[in-house]
py3Dmol code that shows the C-alpha trace and the ligand (Angstrom):
import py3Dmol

protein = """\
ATOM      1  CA  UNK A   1     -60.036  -1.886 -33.741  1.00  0.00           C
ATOM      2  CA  UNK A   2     -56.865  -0.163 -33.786  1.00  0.00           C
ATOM      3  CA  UNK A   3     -57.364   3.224 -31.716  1.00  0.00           C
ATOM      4  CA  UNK A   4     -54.409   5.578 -31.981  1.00  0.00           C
ATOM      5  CA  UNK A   5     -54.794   8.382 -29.146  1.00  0.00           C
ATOM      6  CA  UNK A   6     -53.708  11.803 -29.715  1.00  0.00           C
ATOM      7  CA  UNK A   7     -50.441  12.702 -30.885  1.00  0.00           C
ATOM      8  CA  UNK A   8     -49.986   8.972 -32.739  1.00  0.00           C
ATOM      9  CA  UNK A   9     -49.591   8.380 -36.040  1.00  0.00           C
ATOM     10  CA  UNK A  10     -50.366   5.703 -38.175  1.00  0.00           C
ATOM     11  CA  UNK A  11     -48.784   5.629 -41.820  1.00  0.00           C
ATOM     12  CA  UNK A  12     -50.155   2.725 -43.902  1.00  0.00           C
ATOM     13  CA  UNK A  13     -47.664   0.401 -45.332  1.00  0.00           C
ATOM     14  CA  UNK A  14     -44.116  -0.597 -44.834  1.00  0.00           C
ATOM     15  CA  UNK A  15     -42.523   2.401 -42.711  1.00  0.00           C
ATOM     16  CA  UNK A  16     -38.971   3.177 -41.684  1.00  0.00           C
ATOM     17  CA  UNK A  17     -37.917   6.028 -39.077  1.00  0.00           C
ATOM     18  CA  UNK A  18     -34.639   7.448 -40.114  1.00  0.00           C
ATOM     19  CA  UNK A  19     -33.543   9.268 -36.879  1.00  0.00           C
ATOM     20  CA  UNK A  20     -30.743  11.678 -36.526  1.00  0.00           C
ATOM     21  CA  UNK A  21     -29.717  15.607 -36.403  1.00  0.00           C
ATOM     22  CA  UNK A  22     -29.157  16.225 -39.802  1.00  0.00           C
ATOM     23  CA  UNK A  23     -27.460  19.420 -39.295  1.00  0.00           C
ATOM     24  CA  UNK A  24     -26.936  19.540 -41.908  1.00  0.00           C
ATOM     25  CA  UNK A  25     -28.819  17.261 -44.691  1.00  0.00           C
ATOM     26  CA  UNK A  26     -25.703  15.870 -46.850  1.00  0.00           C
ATOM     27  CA  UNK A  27     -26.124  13.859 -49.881  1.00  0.00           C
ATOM     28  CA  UNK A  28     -25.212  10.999 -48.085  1.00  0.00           C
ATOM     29  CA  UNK A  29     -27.943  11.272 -45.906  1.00  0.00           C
ATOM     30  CA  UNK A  30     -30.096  12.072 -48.911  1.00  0.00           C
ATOM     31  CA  UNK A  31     -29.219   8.473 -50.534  1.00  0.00           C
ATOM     32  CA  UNK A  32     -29.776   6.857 -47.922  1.00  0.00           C
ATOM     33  CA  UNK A  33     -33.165   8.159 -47.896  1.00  0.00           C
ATOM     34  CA  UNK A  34     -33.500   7.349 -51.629  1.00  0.00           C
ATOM     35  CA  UNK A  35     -32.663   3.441 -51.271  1.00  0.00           C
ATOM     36  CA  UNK A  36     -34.460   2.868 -48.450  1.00  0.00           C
ATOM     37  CA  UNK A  37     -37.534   4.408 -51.039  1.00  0.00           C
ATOM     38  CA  UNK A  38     -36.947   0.661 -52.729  1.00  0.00           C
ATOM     39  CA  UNK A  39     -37.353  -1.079 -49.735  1.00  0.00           C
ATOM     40  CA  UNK A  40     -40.202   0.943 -47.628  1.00  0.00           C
ATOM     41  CA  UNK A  41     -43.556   2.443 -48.552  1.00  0.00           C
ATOM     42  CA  UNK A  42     -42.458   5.508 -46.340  1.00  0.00           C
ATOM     43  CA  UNK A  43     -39.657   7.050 -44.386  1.00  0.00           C
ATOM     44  CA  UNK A  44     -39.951   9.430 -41.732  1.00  0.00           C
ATOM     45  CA  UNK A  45     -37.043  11.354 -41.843  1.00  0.00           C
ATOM     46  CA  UNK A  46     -37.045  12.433 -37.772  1.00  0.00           C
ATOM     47  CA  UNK A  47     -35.152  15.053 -36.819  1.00  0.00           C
ATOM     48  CA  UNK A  48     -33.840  15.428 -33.028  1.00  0.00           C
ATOM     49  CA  UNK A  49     -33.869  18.558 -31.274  1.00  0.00           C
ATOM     50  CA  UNK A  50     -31.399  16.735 -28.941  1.00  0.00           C
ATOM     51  CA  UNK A  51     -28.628  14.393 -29.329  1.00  0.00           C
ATOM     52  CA  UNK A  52     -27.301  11.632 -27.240  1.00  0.00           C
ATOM     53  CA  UNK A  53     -23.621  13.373 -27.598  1.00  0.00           C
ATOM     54  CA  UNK A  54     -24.077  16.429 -25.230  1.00  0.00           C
ATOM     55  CA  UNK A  55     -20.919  17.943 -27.056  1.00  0.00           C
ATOM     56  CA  UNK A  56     -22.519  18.037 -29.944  1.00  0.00           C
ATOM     57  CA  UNK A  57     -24.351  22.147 -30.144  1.00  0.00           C
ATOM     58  CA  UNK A  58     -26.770  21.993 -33.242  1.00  0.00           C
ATOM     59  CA  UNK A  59     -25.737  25.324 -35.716  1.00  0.00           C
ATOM     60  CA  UNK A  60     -29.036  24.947 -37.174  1.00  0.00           C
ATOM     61  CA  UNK A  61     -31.954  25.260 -35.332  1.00  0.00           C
ATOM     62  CA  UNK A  62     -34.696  22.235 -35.584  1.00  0.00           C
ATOM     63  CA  UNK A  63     -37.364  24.713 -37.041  1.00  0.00           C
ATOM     64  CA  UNK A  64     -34.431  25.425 -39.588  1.00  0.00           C
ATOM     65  CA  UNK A  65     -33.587  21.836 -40.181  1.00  0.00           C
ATOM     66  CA  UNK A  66     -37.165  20.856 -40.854  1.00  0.00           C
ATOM     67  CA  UNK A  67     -37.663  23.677 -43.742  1.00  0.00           C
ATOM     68  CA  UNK A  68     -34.667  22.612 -45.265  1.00  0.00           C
ATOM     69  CA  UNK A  69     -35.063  18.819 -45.497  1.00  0.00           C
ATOM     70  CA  UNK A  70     -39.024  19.776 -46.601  1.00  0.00           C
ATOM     71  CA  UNK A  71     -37.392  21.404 -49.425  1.00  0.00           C
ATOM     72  CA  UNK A  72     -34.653  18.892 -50.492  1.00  0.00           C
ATOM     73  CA  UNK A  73     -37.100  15.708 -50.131  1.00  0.00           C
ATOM     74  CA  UNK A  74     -40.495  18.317 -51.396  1.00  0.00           C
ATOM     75  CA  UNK A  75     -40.448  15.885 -55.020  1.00  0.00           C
ATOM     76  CA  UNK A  76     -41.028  12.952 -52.765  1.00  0.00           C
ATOM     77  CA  UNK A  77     -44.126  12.244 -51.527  1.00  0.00           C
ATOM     78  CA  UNK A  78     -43.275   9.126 -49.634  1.00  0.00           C
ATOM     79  CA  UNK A  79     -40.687  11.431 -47.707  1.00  0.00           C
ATOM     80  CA  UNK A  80     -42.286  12.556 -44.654  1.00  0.00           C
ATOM     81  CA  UNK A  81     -40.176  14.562 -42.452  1.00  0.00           C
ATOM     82  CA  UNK A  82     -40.944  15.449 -38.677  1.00  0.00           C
ATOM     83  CA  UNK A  83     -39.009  16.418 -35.485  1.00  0.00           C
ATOM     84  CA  UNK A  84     -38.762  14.815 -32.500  1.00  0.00           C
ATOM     85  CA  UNK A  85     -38.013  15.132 -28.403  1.00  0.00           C
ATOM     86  CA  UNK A  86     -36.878  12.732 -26.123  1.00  0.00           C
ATOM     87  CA  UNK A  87     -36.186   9.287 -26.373  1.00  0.00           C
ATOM     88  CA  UNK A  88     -36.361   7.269 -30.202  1.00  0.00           C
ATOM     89  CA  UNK A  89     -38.085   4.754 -29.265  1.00  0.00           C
ATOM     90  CA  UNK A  90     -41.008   6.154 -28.025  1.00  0.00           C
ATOM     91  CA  UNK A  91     -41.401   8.313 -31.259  1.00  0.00           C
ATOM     92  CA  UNK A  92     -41.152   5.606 -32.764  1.00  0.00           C
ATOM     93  CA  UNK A  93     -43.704   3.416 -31.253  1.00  0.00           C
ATOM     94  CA  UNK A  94     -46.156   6.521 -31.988  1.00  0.00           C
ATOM     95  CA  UNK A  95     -46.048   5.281 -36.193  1.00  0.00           C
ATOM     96  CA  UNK A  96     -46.451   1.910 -37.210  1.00  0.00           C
ATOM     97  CA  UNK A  97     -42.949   1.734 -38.101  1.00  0.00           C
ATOM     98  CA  UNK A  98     -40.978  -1.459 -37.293  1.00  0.00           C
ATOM     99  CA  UNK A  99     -37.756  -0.249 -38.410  1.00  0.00           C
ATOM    100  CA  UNK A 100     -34.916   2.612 -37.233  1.00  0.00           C
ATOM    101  CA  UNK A 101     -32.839   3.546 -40.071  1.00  0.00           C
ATOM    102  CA  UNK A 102     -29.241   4.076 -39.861  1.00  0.00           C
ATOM    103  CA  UNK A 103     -26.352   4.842 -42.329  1.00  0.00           C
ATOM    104  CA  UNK A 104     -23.052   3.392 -41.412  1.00  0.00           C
ATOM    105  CA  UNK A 105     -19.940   5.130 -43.205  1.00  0.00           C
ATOM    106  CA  UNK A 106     -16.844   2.988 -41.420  1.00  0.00           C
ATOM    107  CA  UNK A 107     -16.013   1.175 -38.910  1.00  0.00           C
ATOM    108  CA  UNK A 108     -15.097   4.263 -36.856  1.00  0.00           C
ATOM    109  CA  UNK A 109     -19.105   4.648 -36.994  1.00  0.00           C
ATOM    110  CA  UNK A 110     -19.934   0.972 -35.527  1.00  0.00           C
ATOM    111  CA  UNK A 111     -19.252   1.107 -32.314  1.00  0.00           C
ATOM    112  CA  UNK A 112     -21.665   4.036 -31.740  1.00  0.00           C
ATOM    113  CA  UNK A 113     -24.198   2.467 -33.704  1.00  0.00           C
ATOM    114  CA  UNK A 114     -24.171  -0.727 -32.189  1.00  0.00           C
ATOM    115  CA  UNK A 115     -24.518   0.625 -28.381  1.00  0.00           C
ATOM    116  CA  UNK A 116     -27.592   2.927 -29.884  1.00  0.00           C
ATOM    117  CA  UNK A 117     -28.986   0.107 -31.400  1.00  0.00           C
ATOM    118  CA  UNK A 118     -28.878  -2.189 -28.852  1.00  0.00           C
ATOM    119  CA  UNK A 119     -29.791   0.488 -26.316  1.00  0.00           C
ATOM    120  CA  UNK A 120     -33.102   0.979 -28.642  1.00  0.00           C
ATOM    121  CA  UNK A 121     -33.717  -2.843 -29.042  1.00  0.00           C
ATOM    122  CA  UNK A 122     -33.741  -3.401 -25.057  1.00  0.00           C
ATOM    123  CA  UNK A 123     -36.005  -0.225 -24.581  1.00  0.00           C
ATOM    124  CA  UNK A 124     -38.388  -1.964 -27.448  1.00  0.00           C
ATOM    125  CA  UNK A 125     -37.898  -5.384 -28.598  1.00  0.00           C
ATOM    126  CA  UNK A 126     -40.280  -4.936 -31.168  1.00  0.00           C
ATOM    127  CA  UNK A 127     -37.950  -2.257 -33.281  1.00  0.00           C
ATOM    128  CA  UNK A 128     -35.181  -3.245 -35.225  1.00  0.00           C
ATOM    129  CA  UNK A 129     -32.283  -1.209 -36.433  1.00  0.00           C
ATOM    130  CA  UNK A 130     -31.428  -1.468 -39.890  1.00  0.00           C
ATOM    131  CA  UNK A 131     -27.730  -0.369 -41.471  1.00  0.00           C
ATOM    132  CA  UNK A 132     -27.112   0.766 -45.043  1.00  0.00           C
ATOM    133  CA  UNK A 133     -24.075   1.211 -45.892  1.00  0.00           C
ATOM    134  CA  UNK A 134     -23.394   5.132 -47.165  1.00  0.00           C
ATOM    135  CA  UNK A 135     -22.495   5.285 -51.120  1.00  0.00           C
ATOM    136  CA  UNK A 136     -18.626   5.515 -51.395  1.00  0.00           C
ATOM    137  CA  UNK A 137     -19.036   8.754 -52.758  1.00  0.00           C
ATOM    138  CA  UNK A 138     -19.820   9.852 -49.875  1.00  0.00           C
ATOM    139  CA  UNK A 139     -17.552   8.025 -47.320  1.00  0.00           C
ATOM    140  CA  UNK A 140     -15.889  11.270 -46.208  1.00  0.00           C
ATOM    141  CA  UNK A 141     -19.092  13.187 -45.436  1.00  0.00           C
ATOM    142  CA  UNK A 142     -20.182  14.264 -42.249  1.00  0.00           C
ATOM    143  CA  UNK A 143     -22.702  16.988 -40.944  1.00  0.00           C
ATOM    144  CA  UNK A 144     -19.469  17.743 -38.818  1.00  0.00           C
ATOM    145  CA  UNK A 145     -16.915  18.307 -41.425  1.00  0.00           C
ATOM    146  CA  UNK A 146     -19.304  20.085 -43.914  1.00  0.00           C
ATOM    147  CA  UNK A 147     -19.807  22.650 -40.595  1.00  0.00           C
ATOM    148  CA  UNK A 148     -16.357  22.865 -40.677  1.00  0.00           C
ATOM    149  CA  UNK A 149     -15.154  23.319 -44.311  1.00  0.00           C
ATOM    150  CA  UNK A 150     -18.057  25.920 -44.879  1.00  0.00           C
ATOM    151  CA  UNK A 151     -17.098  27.769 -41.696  1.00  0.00           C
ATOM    152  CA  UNK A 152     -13.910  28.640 -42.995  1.00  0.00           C
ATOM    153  CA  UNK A 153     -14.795  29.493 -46.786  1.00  0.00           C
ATOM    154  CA  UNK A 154     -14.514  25.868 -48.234  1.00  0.00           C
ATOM    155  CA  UNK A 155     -16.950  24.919 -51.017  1.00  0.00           C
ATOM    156  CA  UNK A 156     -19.624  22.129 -49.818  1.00  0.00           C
ATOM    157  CA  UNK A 157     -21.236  22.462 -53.268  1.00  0.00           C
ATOM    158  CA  UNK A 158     -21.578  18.571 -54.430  1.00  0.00           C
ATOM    159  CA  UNK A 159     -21.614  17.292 -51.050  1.00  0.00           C
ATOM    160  CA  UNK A 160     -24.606  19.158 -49.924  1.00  0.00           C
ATOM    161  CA  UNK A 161     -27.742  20.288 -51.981  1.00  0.00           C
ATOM    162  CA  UNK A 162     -27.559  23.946 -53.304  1.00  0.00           C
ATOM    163  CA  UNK A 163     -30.029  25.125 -51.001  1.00  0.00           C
ATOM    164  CA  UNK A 164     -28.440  23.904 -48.155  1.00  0.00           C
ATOM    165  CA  UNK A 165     -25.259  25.119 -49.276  1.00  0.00           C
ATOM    166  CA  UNK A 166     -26.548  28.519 -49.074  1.00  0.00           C
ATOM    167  CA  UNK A 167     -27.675  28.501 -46.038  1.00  0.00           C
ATOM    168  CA  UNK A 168     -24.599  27.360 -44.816  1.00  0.00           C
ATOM    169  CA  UNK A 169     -22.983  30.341 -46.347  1.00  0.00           C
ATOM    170  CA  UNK A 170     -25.650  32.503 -44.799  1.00  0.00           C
ATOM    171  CA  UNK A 171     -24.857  31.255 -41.544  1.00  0.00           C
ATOM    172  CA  UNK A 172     -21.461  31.889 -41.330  1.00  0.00           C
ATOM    173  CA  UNK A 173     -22.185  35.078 -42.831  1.00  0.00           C
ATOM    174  CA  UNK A 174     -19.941  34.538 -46.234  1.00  0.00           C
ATOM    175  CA  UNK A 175     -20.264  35.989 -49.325  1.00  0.00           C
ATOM    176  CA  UNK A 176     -23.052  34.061 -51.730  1.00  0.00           C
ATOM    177  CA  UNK A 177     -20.887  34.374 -54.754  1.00  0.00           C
ATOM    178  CA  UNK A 178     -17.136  33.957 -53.770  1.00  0.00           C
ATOM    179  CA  UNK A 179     -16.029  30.511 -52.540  1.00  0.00           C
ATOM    180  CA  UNK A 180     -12.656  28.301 -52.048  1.00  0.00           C
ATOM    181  CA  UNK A 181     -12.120  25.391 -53.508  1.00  0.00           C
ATOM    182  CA  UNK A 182     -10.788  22.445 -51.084  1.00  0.00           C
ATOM    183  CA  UNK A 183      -8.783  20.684 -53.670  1.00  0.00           C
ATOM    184  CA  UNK A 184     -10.726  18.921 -56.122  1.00  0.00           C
ATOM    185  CA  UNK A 185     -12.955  19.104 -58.803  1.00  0.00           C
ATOM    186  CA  UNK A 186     -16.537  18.207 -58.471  1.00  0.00           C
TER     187      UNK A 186
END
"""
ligand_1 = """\
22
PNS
O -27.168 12.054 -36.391
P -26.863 11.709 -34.971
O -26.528 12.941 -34.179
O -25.804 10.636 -34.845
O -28.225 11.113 -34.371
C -28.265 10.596 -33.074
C -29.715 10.387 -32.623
C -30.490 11.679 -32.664
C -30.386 9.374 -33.509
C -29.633 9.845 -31.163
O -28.890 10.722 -30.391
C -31.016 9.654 -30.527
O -31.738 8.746 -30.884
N -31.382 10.549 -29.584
C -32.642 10.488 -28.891
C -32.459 10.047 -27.436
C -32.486 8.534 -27.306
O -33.425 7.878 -27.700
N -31.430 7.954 -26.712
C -31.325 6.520 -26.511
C -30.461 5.824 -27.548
S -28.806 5.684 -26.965
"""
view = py3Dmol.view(width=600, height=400)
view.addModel(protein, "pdb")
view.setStyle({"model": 0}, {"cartoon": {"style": "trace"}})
view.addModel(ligand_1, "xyz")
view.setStyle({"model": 1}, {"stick": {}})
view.zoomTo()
view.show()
């Protein structure tokens, strides 16, 4: 019989974690999410209240973070997004997912990746890590430089989901209707 104890959870079919800050959800992120829909039953989208880089200062909060990826991912049922606290792996080992997640935008991006993964894999040999490689649309997208270019007035629009985009502006306290472009069309 398999007995989860309190605080597990078991999701039936093929499940993938997708771990990471998300602050905040881009549309890179979001098609990631989206092709890893053809190749699991579920993704947990898993949201850290903490990350590995202590530089890094989260502008959202988690609580925040949450409602806004609920809304963005609300038309997909197979979505399921969560938070979690301390170390990956042992959220992870409280689903039945196999598999961690990861989007991988350059090469600047693999070195990091690898030393999490293999970090994870040594902690739990039964996890794997699993790459996708971001849409080259969105090469150029980070949480970080979406902070950034909102911060100072810069229009995120097309790079982030409108909701997301106002809360960005709400954040840094901006006007809802007035924005700058950065350049380009969208
Ligand atoms: O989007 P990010 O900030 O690159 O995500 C990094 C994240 C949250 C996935 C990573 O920092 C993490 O897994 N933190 C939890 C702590 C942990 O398990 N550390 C061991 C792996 S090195």
């Amino acid at each position: 019989m398999n007995q989860k104890t309190k605080g597990e959870k078991e999701y039936i079919g093929r499940v993938a974690v997708y771990p990471g800050s998300f602050d905040p959800l881009t549309y890179g992120h979001i098609d990631i999410v989206e092709r890893a829909l053809e190749i699991f039953d579920k993704v947990i989208l898993a949201i850290a209240h903490a990350t590995s880089d202590a530089s890094k200062r989260s502008l959202f909060t988690v609580e925040e973070r949450i409602e806004m990826a609920r809304g963005v991912f609300e038309h997909l049922p197979n979505v399921i997004v969560d938070s979690f606290n301390g170390l990956l792996v042992d959220y992870v080992g409280k689903t039945n997912a196999k598999v961690i997640l990861r989007g991988l935008r350059a090469t600047s991006d693999f070195e990091y990746e690898f030393h999490m993964a293999s970090m994870n894999r040594s902690l739990n040999i039964h996890l794997d890590t699993m790459f996708m490689m971001t849409n080259k649309d969105y090469f150029f997208v980070s949480s970080r430089s979406i902070k950034e270019v909102a911060s100072l007035g810069g229009a995120v629009e097309g790079l982030v989901p409108n909701l997301i985009a106002r809360r960005l502006k709400e954040k840094f306290k901006l006007p809802l209707t007035k924005e700058k472009q950065i350049g380009w069309e969208y």
